[in-house]
C-alpha positions as CSV (number, residue, x, y, z in Angstrom):
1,X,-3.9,18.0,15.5
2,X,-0.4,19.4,16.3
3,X,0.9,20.5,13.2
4,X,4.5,20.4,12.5
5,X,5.1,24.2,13.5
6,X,2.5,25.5,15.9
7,X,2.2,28.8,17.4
8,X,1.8,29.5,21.5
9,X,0.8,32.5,22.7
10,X,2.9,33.6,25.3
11,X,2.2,36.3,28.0
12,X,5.0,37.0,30.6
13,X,5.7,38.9,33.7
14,X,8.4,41.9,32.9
15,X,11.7,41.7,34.0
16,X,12.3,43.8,37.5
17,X,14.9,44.1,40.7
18,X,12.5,41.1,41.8
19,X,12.8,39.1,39.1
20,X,15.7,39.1,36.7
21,X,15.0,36.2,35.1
22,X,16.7,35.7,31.4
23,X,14.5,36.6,28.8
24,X,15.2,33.8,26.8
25,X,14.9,31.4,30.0
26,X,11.9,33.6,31.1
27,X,10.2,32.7,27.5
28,X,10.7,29.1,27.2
29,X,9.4,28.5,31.5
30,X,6.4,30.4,29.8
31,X,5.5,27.7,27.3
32,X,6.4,25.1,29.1
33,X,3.8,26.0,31.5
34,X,1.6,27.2,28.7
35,X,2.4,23.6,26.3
36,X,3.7,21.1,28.3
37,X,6.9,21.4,26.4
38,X,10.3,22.4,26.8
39,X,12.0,23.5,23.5
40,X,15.6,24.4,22.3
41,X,16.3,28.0,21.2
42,X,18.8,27.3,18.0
43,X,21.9,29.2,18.6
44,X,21.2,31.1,14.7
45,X,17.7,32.1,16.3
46,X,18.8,33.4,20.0
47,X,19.6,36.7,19.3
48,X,16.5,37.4,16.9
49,X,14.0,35.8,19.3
50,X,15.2,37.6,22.4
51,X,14.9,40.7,20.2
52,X,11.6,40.0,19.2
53,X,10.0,38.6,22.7
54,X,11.6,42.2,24.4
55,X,10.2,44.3,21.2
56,X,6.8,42.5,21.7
57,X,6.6,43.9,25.3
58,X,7.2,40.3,26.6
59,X,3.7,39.1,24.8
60,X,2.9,37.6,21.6
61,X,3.1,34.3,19.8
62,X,5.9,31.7,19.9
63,X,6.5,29.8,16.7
64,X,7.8,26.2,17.3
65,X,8.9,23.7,15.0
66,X,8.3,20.1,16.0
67,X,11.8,18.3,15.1
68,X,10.9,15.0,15.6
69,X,13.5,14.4,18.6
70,X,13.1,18.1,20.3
71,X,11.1,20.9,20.0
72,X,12.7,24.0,18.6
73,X,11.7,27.6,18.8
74,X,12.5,29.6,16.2
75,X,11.0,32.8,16.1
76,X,8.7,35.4,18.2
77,X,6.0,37.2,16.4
78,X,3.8,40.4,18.5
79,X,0.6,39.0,16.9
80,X,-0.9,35.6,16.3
81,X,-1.1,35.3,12.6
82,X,-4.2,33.8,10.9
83,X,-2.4,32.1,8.3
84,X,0.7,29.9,8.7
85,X,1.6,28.7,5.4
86,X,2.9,25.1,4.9
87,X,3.9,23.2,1.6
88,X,3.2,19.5,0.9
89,X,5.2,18.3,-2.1
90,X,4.8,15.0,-4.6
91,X,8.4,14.9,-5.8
92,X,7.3,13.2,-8.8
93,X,10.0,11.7,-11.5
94,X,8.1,13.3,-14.7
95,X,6.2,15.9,-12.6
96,X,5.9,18.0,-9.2
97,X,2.3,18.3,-7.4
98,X,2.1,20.9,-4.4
99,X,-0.1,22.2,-1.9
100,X,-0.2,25.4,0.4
101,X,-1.9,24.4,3.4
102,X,-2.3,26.9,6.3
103,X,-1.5,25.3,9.5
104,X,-3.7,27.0,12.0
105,X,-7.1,25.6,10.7
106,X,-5.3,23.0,7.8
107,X,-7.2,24.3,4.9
108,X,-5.8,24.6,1.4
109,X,-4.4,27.8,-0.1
110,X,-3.3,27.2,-3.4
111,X,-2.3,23.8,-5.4
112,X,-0.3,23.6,-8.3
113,X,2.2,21.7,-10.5
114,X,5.2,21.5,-12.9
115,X,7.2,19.5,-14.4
116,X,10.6,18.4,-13.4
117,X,13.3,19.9,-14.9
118,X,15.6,17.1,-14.7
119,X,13.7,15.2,-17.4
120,X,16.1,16.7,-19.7
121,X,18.7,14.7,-18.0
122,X,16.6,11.6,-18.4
123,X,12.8,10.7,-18.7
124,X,13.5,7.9,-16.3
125,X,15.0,7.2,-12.7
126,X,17.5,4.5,-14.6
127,X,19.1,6.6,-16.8
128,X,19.3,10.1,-14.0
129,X,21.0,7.0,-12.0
130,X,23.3,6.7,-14.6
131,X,23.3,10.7,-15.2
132,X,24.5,11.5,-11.6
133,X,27.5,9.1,-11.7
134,X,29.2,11.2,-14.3
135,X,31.3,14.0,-13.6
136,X,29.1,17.1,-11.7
137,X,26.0,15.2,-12.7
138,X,24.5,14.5,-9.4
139,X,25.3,18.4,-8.3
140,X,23.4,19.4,-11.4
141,X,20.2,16.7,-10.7
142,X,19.8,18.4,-7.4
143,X,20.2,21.8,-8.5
144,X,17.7,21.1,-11.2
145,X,15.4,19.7,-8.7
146,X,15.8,22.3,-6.1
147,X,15.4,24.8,-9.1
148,X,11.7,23.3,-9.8
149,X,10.7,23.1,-6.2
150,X,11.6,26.8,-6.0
151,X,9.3,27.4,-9.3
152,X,6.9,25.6,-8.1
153,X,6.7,26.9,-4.1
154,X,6.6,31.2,-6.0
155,X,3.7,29.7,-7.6
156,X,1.9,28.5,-4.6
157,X,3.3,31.5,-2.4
158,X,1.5,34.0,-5.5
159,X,-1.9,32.3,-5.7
160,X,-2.2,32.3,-2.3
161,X,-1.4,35.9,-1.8
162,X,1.8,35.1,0.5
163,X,5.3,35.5,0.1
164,X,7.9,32.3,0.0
165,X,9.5,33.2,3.5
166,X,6.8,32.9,4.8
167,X,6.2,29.2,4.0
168,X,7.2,27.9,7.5
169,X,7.3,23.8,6.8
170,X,7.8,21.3,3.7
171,X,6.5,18.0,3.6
172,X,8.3,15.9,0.6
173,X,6.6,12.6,-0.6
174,X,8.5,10.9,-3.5
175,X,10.5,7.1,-4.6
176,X,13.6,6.8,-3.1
177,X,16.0,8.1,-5.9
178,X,14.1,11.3,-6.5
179,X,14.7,11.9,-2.6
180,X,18.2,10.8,-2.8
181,X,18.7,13.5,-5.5
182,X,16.8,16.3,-3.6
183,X,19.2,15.4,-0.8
184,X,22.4,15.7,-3.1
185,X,22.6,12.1,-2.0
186,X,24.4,9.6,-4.3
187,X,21.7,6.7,-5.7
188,X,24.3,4.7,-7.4
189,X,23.5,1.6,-5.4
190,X,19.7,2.1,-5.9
191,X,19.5,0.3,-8.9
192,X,22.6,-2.4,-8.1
193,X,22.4,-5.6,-5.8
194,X,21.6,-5.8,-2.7
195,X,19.5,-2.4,-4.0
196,X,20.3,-0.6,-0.9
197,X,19.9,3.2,-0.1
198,X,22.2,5.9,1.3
199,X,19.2,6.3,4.1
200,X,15.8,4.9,4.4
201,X,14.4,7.5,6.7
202,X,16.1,11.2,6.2
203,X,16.4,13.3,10.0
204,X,14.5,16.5,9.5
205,X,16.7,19.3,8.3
206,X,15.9,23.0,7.9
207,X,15.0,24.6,4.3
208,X,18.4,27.4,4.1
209,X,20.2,23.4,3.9
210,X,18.9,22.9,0.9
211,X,18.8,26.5,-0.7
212,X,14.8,26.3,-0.7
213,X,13.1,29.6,-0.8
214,X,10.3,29.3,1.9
215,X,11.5,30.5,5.8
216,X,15.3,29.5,6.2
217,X,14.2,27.4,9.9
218,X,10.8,25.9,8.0
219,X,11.4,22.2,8.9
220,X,11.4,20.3,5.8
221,X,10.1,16.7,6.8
222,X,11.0,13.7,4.0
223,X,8.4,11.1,4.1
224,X,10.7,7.4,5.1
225,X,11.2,4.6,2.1
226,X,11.6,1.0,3.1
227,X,13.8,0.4,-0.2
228,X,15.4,1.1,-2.9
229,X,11.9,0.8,-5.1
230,X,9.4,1.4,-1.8
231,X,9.8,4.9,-1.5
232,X,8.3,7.6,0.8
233,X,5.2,8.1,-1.8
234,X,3.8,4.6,-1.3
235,X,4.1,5.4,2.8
236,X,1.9,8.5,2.0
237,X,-0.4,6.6,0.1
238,X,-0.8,3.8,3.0
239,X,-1.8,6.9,5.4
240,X,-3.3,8.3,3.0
241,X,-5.7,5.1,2.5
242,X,-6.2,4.6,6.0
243,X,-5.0,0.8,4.8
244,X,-2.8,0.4,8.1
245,X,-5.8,0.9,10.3
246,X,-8.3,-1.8,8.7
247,X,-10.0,-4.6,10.1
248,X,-10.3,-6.4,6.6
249,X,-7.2,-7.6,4.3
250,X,-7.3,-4.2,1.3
251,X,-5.0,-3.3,-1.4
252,X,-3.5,-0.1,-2.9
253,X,-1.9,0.5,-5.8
254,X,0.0,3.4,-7.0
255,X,0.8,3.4,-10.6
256,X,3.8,6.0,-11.7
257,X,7.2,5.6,-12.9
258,X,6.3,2.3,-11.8
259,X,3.4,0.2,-10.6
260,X,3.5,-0.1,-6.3
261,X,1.3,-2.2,-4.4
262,X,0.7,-2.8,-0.8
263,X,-1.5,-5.8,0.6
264,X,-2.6,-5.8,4.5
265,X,-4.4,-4.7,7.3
266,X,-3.4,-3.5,10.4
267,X,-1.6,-6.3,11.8
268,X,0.8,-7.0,8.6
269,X,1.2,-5.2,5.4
270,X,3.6,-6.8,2.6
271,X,4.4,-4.6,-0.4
272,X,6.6,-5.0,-3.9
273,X,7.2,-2.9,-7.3
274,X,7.8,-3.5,-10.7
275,X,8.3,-1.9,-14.2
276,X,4.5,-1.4,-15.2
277,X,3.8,2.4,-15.0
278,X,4.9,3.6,-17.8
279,X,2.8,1.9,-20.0
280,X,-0.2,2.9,-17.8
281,X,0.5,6.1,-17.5
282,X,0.3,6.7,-21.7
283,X,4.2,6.7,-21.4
284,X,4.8,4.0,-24.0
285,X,2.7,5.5,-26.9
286,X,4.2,7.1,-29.1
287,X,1.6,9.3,-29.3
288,X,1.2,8.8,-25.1
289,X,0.7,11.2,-22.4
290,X,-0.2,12.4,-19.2
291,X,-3.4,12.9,-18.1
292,X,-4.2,16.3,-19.0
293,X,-5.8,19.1,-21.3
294,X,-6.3,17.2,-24.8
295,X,-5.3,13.6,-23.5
296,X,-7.7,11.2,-24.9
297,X,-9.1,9.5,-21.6
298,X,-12.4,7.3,-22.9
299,X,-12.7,5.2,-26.0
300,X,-15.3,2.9,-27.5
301,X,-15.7,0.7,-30.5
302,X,-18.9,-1.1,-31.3
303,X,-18.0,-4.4,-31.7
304,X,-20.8,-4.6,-34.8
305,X,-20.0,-1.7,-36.5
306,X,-16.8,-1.3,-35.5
307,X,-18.0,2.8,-35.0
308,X,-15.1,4.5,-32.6
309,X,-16.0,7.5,-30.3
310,X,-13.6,9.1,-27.9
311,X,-13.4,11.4,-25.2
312,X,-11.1,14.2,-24.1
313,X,-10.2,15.3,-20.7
314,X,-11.5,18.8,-21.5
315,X,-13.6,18.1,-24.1
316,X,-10.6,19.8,-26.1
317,X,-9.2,18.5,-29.6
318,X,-7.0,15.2,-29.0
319,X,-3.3,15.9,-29.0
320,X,-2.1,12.3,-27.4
321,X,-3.8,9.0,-25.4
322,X,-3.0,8.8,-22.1
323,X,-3.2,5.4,-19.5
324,X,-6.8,5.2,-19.1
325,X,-7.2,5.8,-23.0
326,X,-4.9,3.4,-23.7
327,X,-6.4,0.8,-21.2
328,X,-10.4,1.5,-23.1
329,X,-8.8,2.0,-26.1
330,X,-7.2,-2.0,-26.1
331,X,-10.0,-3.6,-24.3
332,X,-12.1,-2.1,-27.6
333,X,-9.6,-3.9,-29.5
334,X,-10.2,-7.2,-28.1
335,X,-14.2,-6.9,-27.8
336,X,-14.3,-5.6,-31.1
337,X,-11.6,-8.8,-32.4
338,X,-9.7,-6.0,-33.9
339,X,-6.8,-7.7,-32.2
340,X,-6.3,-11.3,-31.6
341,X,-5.1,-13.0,-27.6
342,X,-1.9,-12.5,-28.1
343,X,-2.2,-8.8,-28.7
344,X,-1.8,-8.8,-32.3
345,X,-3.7,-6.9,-34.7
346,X,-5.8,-8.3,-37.8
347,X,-5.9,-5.3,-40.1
348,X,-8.4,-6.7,-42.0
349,X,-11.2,-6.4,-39.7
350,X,-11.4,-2.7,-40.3
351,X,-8.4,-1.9,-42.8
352,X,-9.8,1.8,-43.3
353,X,-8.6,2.8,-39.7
354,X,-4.4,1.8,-40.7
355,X,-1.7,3.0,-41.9
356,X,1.4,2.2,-42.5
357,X,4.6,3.4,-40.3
358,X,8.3,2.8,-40.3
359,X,7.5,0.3,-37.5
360,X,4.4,-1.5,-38.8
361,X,0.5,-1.1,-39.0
362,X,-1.0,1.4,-37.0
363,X,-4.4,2.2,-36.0
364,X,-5.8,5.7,-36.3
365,X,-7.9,6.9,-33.4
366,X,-8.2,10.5,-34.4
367,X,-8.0,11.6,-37.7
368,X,-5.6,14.5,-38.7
369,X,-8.8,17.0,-39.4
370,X,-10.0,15.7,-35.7
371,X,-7.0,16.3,-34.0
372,X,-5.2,19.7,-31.9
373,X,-2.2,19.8,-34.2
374,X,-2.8,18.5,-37.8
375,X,-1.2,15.3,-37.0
376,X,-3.2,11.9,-36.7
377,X,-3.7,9.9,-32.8
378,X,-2.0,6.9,-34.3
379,X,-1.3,3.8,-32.1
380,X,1.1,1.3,-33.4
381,X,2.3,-2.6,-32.9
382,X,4.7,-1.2,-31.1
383,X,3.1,0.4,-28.6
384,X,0.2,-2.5,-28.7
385,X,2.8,-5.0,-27.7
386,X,4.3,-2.6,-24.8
387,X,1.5,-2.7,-23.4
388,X,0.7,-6.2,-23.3
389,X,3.8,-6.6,-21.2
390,X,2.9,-3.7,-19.1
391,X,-0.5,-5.1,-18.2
392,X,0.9,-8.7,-17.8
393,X,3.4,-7.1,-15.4
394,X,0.5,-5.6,-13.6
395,X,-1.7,-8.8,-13.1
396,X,2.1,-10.7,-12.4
397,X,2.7,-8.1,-9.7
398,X,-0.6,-8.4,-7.3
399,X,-1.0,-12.6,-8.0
400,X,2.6,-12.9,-6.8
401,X,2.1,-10.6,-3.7
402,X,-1.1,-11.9,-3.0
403,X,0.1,-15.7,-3.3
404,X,2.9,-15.0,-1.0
405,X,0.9,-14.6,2.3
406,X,-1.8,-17.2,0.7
407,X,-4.8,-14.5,0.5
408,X,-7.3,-14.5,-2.8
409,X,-8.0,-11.9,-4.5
410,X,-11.9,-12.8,-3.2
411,X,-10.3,-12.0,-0.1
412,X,-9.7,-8.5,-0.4
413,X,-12.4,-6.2,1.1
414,X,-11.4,-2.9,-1.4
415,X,-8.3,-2.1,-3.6
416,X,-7.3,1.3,-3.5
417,X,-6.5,2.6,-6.4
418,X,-3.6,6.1,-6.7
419,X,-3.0,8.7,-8.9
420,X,-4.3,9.5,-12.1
421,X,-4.3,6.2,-13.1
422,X,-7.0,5.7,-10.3
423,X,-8.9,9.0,-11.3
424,X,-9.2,8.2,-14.7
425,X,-9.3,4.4,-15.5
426,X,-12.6,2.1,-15.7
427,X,-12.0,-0.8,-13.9
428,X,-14.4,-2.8,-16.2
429,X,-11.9,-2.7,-19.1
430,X,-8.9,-3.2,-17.1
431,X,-10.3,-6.3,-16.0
432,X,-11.3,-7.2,-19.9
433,X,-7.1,-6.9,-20.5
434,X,-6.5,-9.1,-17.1
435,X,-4.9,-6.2,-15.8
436,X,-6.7,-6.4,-13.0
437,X,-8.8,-9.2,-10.7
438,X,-12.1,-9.9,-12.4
439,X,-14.1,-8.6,-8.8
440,X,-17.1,-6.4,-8.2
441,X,-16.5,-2.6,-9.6
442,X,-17.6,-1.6,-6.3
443,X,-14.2,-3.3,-5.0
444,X,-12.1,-0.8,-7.1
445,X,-11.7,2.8,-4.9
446,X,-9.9,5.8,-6.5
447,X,-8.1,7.9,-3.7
448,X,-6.6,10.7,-6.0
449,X,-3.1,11.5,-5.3
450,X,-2.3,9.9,-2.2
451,X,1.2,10.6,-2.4
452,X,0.3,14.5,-2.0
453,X,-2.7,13.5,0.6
454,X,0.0,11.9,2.8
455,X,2.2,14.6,2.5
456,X,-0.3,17.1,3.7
457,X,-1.3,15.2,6.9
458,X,2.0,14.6,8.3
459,X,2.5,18.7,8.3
460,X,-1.2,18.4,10.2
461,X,-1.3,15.3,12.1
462,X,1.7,14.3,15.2
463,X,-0.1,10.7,14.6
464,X,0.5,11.0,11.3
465,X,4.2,11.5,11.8
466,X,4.6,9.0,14.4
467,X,3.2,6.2,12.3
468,X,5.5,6.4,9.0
469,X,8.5,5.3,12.4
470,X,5.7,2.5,12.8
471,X,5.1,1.6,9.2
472,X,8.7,1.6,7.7
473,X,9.5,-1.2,10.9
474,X,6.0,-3.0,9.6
475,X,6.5,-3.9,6.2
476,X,7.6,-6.8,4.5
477,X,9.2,-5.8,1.4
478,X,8.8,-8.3,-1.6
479,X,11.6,-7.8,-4.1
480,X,10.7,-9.1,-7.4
481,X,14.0,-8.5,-9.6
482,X,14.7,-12.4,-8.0
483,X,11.4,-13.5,-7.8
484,X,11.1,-16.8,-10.3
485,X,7.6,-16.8,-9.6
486,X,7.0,-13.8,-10.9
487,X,8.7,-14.1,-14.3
488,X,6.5,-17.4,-14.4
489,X,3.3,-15.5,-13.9
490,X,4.3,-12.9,-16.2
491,X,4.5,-15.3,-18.9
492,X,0.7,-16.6,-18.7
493,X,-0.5,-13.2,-18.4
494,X,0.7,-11.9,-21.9
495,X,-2.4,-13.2,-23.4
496,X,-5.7,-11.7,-23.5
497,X,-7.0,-11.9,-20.4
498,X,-5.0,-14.7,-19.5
499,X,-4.0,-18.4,-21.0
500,X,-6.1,-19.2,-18.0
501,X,-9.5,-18.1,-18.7
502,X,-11.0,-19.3,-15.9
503,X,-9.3,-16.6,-14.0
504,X,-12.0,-14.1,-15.7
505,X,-14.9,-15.4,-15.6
506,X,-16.5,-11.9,-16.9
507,X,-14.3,-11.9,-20.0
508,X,-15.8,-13.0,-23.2
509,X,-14.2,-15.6,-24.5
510,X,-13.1,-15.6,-28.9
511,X,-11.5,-19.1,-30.8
């Protein structure tokens, strides 16, 4: 598979009168006969590898790091190792998602997460934007971010029952400013026309550059953006979806900080993003949140008796909603006529379940005796009409793309559907908001977190590597700040499924 560090064992003639070959030349004629390849001996590494090779009684293992352009050997260890840990890494803008995979066979160690400490700084990529222009704050972004990798990697490194030096290659999958940021890079153009980054596609670099924890020569790899809002996470998710190797015309979406989608095959892929994550994600609700312990994930209201049941992730008393709570929870609504088209709601179908707030009615899904904390699930106007424009973005978002190479969404042989948002929502109520196409549920595919899955096969796969050079020069990037289409679209979409019913032909209908 030819992982991105890979070990060669390496057995030598000794040096004599006959032969006084170098020992550093006499090492790397040895793999190249052994490999194929010729690497580079790093000037920082000569005088530990020669060391090391004479130590070893000129036989052992070579450690070589694949560097994209050259190979590069690093160190010289007497025995071959069974494990050679590596870390793949969703640099995520709320929260961090790692894996420990050993390189040798490319099974999983550990996996873990945490959340990123520079949401203190700002809960979204805007205002860190805005953050890092100030003063020191773009020294004290990456430091925070470097900080939670660090965290994050002794958490892998103890589960797995390895140290941190000897993590020997990072793989980083993330949006383009959270990259720019774990670079040090400045993302003040990100977010201003022509939206244009400091660097699409990062060279490799070595971990001690960053002040990372794992080996000092581990390779860390960045996975390539195409734009300021097409970053290196969607790339994972296209290998990770296989979707640049099919025959048929699929789509992937990626719902995070903001809602990514891809359309193609493997001739042609075009691909956009817009501001519908949050909302998605249960990050509009007041009382939103991640996907986690306590997270209301399933709701349903009998449209007769108007009789509510929910569900928890863990079967755990409700502390918030999150996405796919919110997406059952509104498509009750509407089924039940608790709220009207437009998103509005009419109180008086079931006035027990409202109170009153500082911002208007609310609807109580959990009860303050029902709930973790003593306080009420409560979800508000407010967060109602958020999410109307959230899932009208969504439905904007895929008709635009998929109207500007002139496919239907009867066209598309699977959509591909990221994250937790793909884990956890039912497609069957998406499609009752018009968030998504009214298609066959077996059309709908969750893949998990792709970002992460992409991550882990480039630090396994050469291909894998070589095609993120081939995908970044594929795509066609649809920007939709300037799109006029798409603010049309939005427009008819903020109704309930759509002010063109036609569109969902499996949506009930109510005057």
């Amino acid at each position: 598979m030819n992982p991105i560090v890979q070990l060669i064992a390496v057995e030598t003639s000794k040096p004599s009168l006959q032969d006084n070959t170098g020992d550093l030349d006499r090492l790397r004629k040895a793999i190249e006969l052994s490999s194929g390849m010729t690497p580079v001996i790093p000037f920082s590494c000569m005088a530990r590898v020669a060391k090391d090779f004479r130590q070893a009684d000129f036989k052992g293992t070579a450690v070589v790091n694949d560097m994209g352009h050259t190979m590069e050997l690093v160190d010289f260890l007497k025995d071959t190792p069974a494990l050679l840990p590596a870390m793949a890494l969703d640099l995520g803008t709320t929260h961090l998602e790692a894996a420990l995979i050993n390189l040798v066979d490319g099974n999983i160690l550990s996996r873990s997460n945490l959340e990123n400490r520079q949401i203190q700084y700002g809960a979204d990529i805007l205002t860190r934007i805005h953050f890092a222009g100030k003063g020191n704050g773009l020294d004290v972004l990456h430091n925070e971010i470097v900080s939670t990798i660090n965290q994050l990697t002794e958490d892998l490194a103890l589960q797995a029952g390895v140290t941190a030096d000897n993590i020997r290659a990072l793989s980083v999958s993330g949006n383009t400013t959270m990259v720019h940021l774990f670079l040090g890079l400045d993302p003040y153009h990100l977010c201003r026309e022509p939206y244009t980054p400091l660097v699409n596609w990062p060279d490799l670099c070595l971990a001690s550059d960053l002040r990372l924890i794992i080996h000092p020569h581990a390779p860390v790899w960045v996975m390539p953006s195409v734009g300021s809002y097409f970053g290196g996470d969607l790339i994972s998710g296209i290998l990770a979806s296989g979707l640049d190797e099919k025959e048929e015309v699929c789509m992937l979406i990626d719902v995070g900080t903001n809602a990514e989608v891809v359309l193609g095959n493997r001739e042609w892929l075009i691909a956009c993003a817009g501001a519908a994550g949050p909302a998605l994600e249960g990050g509009i609700a007041a009382m939103g949140m991640r996907a986690g312990p306590g997270a209301i994930e399933r709701v349903t209201i009998d449209p007769e008796t108007l009789e509510l049941k929910y569900k928890t992730i863990d079967g755990s008393p409700p502390k918030g909603i999150c996405g796919s709570g919110i997406i059952d929870l509104v498509a009750s609504f509407y089924l039940s006529r608790i709220i009207d088209i437009r998103g509005k709601f009419r109180a008086d179908r079931c006035p027990s379940r409202f109170v009153q707030t500082s911002q208007g009615p609310a609807f109580v899904v959990a009860t303050e005796e029902e709930s973790a904390d003593g306080n009420p699930v409560i979800f508000g106007q407010v967060d109602l009409d958020a999410m109307m424009r959230s899932k009208a973005a969504m439905y904007s978002i895929l008709t635009t793309l998929t109207n500007q190479v002139g496919v239907g969404f009867g066209d598309l042989d699977k959509i591909y559907v990221a994250g937790a948002f793909g884990r956890h929502i039912d497609p069957k109520q998406a499609i009752t908001l018009g968030m998504l196409p009214d298609l066959p549920l077996e059309t709908f595919e969750p893949i998990g977190n792709s970002s992460l899955a992409g991550a882990e096969r480039v630090l396994m796969e050469k291909k894998s590597r070589d095609n993120c050079r081939k995908l970044i020069n594929k795509i066609t990037y649809l920007e939709l700040n300037v799109n006029q289409e798409f603010m049309i679209r939005f427009s008819g979409s903020r109704f309930i499924p759509h002010t063109d019913t036609s569109l969902f032909p499996s949506v009930p209908v109510f005057d």
